[in-house]
N, CA, C and O atoms as a MOPAC input file, in Angstrom:
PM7 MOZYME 1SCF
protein

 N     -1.60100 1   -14.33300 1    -1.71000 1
 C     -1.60100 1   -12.89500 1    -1.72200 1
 C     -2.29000 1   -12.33600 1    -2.96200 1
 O     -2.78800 1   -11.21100 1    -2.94000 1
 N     -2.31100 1   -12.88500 1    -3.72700 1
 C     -3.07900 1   -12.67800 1    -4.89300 1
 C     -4.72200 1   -12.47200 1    -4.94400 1
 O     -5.25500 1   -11.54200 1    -5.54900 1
 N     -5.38600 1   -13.42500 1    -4.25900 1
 C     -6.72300 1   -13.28800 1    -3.61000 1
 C     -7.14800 1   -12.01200 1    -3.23200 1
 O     -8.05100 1   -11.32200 1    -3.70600 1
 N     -6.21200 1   -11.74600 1    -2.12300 1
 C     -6.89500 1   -10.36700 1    -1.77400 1
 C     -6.48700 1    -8.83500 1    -2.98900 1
 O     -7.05600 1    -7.74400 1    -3.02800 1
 N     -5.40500 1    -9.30700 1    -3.77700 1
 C     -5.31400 1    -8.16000 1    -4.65100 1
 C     -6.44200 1    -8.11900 1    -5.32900 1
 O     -7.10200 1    -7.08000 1    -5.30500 1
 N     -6.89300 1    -9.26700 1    -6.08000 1
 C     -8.01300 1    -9.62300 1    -6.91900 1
 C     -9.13400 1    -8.94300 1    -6.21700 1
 O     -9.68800 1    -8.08900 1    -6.91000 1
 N     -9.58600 1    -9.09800 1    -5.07500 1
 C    -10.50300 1    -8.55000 1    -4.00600 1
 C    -10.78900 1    -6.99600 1    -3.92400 1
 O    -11.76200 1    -6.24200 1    -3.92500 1
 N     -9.50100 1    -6.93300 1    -3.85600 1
 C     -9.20400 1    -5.07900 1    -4.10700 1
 C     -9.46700 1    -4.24000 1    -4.73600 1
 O     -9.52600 1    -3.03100 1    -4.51300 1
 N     -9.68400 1    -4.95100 1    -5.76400 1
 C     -9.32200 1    -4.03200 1    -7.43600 1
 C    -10.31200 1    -2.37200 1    -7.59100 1
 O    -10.16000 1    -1.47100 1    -8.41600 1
 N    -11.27700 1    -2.48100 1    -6.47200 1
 C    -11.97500 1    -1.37100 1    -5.87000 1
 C    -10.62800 1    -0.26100 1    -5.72200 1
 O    -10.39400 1     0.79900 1    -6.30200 1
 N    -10.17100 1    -0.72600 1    -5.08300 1
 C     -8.96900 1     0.16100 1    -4.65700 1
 C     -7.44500 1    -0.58900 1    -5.30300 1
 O     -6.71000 1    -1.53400 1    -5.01500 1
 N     -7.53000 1     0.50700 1    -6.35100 1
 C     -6.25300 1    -0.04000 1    -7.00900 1
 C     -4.49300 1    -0.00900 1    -6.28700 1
 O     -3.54200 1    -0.79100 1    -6.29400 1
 N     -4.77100 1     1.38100 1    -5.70700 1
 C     -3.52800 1     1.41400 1    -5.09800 1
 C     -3.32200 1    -0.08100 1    -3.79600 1
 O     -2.19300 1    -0.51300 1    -3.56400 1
 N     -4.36400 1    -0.57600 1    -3.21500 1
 C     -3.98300 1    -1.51400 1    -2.09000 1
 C     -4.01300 1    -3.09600 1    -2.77300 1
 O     -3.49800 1    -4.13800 1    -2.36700 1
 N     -4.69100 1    -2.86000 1    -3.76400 1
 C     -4.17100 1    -4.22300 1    -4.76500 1
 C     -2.34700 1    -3.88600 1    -5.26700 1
 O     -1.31300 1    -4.36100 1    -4.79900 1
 N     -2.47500 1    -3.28300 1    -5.94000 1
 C     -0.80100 1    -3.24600 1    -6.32200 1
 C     -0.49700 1    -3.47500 1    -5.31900 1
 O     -0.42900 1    -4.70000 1    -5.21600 1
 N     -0.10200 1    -2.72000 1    -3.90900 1
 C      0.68800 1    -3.38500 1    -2.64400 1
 C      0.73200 1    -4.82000 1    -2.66400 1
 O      1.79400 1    -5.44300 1    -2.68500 1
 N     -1.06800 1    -5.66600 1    -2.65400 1
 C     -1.20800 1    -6.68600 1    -2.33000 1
 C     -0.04500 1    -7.74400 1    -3.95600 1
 O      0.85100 1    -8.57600 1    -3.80900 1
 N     -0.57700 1    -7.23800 1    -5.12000 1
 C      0.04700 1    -7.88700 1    -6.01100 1
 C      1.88800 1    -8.05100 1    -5.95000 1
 O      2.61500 1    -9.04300 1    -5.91100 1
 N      2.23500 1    -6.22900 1    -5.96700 1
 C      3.61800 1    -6.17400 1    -6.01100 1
 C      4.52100 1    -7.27000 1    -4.66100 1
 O      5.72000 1    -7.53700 1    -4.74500 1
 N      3.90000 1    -7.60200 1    -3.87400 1
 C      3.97000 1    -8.05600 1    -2.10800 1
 C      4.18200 1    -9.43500 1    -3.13600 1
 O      5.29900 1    -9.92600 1    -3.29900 1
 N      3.25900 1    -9.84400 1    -3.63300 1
 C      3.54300 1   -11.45200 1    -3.80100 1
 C      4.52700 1   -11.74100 1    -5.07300 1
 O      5.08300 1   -12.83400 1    -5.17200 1
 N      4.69300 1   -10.82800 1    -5.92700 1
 C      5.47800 1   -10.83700 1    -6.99200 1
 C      7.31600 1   -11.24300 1    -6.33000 1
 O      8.11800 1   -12.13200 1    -6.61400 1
 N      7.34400 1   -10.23500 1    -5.50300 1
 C      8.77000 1    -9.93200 1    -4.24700 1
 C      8.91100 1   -11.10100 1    -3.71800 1
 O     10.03800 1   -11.59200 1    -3.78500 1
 N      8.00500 1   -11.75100 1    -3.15600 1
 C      7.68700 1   -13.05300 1    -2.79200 1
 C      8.43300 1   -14.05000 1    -3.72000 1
 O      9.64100 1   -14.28700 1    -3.72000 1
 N      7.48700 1   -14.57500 1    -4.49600 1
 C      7.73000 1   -15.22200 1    -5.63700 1
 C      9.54200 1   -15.32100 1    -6.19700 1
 O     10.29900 1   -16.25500 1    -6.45900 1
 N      9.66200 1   -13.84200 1    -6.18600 1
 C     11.26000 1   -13.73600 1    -6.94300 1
 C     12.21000 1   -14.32300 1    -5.70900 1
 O     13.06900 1   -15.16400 1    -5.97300 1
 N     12.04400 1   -13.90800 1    -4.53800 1
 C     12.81800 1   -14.41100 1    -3.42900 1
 C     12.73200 1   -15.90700 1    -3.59800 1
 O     13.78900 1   -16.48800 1    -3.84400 1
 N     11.73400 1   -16.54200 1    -3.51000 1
 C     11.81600 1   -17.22100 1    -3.39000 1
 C     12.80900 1   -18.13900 1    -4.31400 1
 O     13.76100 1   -18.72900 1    -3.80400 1
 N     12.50700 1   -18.21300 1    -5.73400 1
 C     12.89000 1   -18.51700 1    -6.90500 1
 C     14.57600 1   -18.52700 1    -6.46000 1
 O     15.32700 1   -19.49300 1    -6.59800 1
 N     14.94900 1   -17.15800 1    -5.88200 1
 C     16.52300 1   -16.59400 1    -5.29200 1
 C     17.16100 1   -17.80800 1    -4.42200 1
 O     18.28000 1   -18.29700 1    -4.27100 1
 N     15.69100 1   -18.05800 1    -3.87400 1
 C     16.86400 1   -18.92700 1    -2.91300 1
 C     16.39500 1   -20.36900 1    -3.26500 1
 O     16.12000 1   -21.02900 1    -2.26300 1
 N     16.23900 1   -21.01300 1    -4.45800 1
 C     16.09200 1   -21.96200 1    -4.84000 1
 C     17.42600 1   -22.01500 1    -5.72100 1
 O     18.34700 1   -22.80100 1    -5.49500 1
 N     17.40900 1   -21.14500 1    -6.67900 1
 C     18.49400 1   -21.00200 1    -7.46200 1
 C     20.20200 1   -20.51200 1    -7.00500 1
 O     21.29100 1   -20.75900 1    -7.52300 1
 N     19.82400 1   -19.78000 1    -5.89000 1
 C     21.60200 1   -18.95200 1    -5.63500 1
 C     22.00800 1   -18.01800 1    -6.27400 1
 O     23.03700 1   -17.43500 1    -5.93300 1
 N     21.09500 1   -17.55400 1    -7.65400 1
 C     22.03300 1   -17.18700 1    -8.55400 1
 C     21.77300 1   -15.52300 1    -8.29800 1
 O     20.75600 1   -14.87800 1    -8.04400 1
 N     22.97600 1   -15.21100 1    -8.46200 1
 C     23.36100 1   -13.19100 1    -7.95900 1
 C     22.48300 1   -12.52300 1    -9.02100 1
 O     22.32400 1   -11.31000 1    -8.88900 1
 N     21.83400 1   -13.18800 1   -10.14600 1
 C     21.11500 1   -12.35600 1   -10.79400 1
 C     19.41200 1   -11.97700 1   -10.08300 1
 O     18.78900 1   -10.91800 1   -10.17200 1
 N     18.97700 1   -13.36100 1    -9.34100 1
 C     17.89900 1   -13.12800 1    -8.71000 1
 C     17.69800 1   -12.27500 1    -7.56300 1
 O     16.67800 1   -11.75800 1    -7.10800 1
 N     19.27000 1   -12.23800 1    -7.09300 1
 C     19.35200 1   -11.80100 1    -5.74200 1
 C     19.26300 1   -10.36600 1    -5.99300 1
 O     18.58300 1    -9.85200 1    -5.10400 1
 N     19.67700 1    -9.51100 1    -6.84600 1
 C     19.27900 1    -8.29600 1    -7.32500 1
 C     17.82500 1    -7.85600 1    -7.48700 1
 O     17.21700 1    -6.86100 1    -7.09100 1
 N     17.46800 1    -8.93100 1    -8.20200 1
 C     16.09800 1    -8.68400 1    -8.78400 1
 C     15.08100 1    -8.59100 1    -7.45600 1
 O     14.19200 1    -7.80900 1    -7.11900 1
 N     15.58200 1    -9.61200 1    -6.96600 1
 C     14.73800 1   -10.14100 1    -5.63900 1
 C     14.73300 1    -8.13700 1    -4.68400 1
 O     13.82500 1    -7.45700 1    -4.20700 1
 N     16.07600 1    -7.94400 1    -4.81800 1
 C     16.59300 1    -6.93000 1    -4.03100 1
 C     15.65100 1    -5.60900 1    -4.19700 1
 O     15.08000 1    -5.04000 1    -3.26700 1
 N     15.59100 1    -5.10200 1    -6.07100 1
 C     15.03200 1    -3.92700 1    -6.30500 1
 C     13.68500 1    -4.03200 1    -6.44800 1
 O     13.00100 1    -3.01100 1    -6.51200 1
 N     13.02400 1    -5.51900 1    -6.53100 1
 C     11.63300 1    -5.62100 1    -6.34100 1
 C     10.75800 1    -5.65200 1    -5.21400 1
 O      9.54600 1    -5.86100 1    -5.16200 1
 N     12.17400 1    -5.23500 1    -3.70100 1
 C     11.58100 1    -5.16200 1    -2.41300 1
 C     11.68300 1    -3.73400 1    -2.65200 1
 O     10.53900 1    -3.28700 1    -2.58300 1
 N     12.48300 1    -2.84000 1    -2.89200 1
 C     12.46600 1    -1.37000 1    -3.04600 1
 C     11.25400 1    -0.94500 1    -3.58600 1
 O     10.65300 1    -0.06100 1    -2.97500 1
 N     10.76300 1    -1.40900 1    -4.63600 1
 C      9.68800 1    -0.65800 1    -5.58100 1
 C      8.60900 1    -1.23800 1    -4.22200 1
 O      7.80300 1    -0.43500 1    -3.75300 1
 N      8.67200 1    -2.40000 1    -3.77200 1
 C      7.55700 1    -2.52400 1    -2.96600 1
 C      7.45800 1    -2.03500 1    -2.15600 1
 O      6.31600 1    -2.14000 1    -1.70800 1
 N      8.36000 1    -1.20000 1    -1.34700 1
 C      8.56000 1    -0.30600 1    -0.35800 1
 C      8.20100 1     1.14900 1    -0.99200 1
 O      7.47700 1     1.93100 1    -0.37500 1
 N      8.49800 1     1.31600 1    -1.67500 1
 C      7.72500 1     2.68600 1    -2.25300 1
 C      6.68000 1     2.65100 1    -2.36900 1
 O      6.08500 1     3.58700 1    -1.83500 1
 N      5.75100 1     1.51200 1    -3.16500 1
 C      4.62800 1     1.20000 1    -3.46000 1
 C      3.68900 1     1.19800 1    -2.13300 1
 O      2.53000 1     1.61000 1    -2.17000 1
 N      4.23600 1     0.74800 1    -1.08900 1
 C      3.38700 1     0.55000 1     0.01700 1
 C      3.40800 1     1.86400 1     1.19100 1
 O      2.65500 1     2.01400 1     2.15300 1
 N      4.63900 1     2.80600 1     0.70000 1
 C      4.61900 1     4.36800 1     1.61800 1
 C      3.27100 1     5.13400 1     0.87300 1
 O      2.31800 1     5.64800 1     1.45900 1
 N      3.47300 1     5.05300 1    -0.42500 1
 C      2.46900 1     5.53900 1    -1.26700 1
 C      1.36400 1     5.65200 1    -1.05400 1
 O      0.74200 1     6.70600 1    -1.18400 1
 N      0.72000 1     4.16600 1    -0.53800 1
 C     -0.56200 1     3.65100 1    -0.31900 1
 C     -0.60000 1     3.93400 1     1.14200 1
 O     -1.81500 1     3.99400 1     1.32900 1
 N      0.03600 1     4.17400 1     2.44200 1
 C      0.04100 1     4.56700 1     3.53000 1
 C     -0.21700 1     5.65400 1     3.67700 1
 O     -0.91500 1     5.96900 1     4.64200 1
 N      0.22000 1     6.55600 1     2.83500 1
 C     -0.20100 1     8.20500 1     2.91500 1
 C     -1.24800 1     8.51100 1     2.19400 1
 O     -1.58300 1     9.59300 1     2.67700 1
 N     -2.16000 1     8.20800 1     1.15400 1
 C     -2.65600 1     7.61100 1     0.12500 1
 C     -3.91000 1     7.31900 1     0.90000 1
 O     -4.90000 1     7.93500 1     0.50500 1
 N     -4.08600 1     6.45600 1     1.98700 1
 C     -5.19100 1     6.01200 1     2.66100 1
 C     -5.26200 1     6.23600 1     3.72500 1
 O     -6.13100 1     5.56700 1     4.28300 1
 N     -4.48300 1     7.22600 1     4.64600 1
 C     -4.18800 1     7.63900 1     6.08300 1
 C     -5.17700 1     8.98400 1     5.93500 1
 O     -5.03000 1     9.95200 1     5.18800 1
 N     -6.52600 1     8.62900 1     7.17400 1
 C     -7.07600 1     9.97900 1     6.98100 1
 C     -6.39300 1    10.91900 1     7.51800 1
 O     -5.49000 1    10.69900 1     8.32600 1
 N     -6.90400 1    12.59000 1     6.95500 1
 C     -6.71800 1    13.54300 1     7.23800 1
 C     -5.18000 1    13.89200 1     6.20100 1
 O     -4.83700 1    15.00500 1     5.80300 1
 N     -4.64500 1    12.91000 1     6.02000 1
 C     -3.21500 1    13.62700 1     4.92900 1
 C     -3.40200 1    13.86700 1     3.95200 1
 O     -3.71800 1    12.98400 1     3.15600 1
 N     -3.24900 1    15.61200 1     3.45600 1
 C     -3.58800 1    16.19500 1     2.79000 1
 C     -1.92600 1    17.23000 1     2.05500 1
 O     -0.77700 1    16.97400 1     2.41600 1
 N     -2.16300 1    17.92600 1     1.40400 1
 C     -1.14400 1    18.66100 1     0.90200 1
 C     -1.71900 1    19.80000 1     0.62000 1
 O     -2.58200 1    20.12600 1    -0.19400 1
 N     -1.07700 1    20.39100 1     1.46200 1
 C     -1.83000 1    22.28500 1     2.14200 1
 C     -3.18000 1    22.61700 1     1.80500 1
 O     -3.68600 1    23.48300 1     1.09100 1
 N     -3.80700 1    21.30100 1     2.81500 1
 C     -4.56000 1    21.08500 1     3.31700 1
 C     -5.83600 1    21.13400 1     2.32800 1
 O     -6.94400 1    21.31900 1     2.83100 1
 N     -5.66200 1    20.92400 1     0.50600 1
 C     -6.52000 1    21.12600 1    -0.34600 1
 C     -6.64000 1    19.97500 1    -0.93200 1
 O     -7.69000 1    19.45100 1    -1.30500 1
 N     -5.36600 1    19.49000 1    -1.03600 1
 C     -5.66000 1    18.57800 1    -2.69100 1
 C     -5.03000 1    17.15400 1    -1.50200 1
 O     -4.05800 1    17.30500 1    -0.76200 1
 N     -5.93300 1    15.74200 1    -1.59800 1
 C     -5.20500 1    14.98200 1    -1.14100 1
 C     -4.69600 1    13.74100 1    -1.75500 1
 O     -5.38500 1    13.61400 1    -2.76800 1
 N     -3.76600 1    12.63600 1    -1.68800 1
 C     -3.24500 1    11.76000 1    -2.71200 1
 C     -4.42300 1    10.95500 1    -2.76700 1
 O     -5.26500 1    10.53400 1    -1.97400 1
 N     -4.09600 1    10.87200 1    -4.39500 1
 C     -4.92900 1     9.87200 1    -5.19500 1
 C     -4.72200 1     8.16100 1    -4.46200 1
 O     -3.71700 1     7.47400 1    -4.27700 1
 N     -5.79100 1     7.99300 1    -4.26100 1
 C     -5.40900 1     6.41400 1    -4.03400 1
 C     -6.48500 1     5.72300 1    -4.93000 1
 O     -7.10500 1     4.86600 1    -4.30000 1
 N     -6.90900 1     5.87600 1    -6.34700 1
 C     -6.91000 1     5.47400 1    -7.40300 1
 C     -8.31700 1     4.64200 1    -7.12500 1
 O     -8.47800 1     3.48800 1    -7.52000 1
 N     -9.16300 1     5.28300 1    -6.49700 1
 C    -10.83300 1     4.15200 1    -5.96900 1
 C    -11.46900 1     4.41800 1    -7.26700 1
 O    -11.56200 1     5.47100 1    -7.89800 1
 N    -12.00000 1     2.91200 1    -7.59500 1
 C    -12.76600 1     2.76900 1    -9.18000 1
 C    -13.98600 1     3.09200 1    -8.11100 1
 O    -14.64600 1     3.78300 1    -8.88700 1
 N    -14.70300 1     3.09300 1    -6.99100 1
 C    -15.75400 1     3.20500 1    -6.67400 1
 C    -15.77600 1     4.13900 1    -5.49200 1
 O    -14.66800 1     4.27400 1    -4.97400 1
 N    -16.88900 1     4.90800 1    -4.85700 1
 C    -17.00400 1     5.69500 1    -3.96900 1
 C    -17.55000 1     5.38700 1    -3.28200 1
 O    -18.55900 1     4.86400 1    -3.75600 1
 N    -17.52000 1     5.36600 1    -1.89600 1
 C    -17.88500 1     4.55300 1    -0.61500 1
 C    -18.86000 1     5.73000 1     0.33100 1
 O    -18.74800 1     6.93000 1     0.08500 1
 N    -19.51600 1     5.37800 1     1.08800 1
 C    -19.90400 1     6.70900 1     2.13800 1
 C    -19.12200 1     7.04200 1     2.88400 1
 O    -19.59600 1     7.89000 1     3.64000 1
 N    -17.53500 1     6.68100 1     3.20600 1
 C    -16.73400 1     6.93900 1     3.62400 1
 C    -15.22700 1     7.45700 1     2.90900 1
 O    -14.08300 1     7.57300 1     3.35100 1
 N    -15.97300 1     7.73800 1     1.35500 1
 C    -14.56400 1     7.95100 1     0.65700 1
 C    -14.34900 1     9.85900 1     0.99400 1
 O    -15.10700 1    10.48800 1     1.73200 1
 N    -13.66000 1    10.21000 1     0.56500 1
 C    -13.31800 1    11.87100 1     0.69900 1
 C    -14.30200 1    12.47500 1    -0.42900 1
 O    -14.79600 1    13.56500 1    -0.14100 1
 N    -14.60300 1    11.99500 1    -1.49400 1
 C    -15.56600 1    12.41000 1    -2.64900 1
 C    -16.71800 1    11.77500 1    -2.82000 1
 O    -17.24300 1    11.57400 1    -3.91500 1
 N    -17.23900 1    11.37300 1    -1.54200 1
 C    -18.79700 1    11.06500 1    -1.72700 1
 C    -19.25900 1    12.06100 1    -0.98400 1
 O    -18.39300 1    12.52200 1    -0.24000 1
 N    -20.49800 1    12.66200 1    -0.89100 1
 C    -21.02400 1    13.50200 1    -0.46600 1
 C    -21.55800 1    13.25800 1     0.84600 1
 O    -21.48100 1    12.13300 1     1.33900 1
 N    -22.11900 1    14.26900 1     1.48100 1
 C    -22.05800 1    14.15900 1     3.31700 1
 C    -23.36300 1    13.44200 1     3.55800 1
 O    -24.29800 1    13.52700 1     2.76100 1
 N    -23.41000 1    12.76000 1     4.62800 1
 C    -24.30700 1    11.69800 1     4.79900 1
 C    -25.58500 1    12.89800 1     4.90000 1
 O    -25.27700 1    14.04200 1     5.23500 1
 N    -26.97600 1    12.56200 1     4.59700 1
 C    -27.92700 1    13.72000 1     4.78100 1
 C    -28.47300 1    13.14300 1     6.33700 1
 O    -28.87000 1    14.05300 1     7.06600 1
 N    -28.51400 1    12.28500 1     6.70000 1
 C    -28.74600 1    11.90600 1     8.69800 1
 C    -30.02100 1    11.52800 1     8.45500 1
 O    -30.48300 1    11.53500 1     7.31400 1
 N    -30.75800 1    11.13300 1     9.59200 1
 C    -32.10600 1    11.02000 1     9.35400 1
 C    -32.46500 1     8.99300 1     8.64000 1
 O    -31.75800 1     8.24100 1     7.96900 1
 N    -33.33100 1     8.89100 1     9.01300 1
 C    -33.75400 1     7.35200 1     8.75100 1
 C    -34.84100 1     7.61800 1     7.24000 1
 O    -35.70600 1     8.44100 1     6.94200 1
 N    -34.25700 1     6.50100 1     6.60900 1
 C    -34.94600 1     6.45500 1     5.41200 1
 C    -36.58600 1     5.30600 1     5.28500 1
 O    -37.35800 1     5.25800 1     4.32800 1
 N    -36.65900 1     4.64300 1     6.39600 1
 C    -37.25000 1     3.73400 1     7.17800 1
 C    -38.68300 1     4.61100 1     7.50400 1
 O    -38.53000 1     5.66400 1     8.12300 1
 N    -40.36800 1     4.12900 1     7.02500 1
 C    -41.31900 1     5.19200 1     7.41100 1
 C    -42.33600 1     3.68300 1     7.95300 1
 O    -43.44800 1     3.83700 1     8.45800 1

C-alpha cells in the first residue's frame, strides 16, 4: 500500500488515504500478534482517523461538490491536470498542421 501512496504524492490527499490505510494495517496487525489492549486501541483510533481521512478525500475528489456552489474542497494537487477544476478550459481545435 505504500507504492501507490508514493505514486500519488501528485495528489496528496489520496496518498495520505493510501499511507494512513497501511499504517491501520500494520498496527492491526502487530494487535493481533501481540493481544495486547494497548494495540487494540491504537489499532481502533487509527481506523477512525482513517475513516475521516478517506470521507475527506471522497468529497474532496467527487465532481461537482462544491460549498454554495463557489469555493470547492481542497484536495491538496501539487500539479494541475487538464482535468483539474483550476486548469483552464481546453481551447478545442487540433494543434497538428
Amino acid at each position: 500500500m505504500l507504492v501507490p501512496a508514493l505514486a500519488g504524492l501528485p495528489k496528496l490527499v489520496a496518498a495520505a488515504v493510501m499511507a494512513m490505510s497501511a499504517t491501520t494495517f500494520a498496527i492491526t496487525g502487530v494487535y493481533e500478534l501481540t493481544a495486547s489492549q494497548g494495540w487494540r486501541t491504537t489499532a481502533g483510533v487509527a481506523g477512525l482517523v482513517l475513516a475521516v481521512v478517506a470521507y475527506y478525500a471522497a468529497l474532496a475528489f467527487s465532481p461537482g461538490f462544491t460549498v454554495a456552489a463557489v469555493v470547492s474542497m481542497p484536495a491538496c494537487r501539487t500539479t494541475t491536470g487538464l482535468d483539474s477544476p483550476n486548469s483552464p478550459a481546453p481551447r478545442g481545435g487540433s494543434t497538428a498542421r
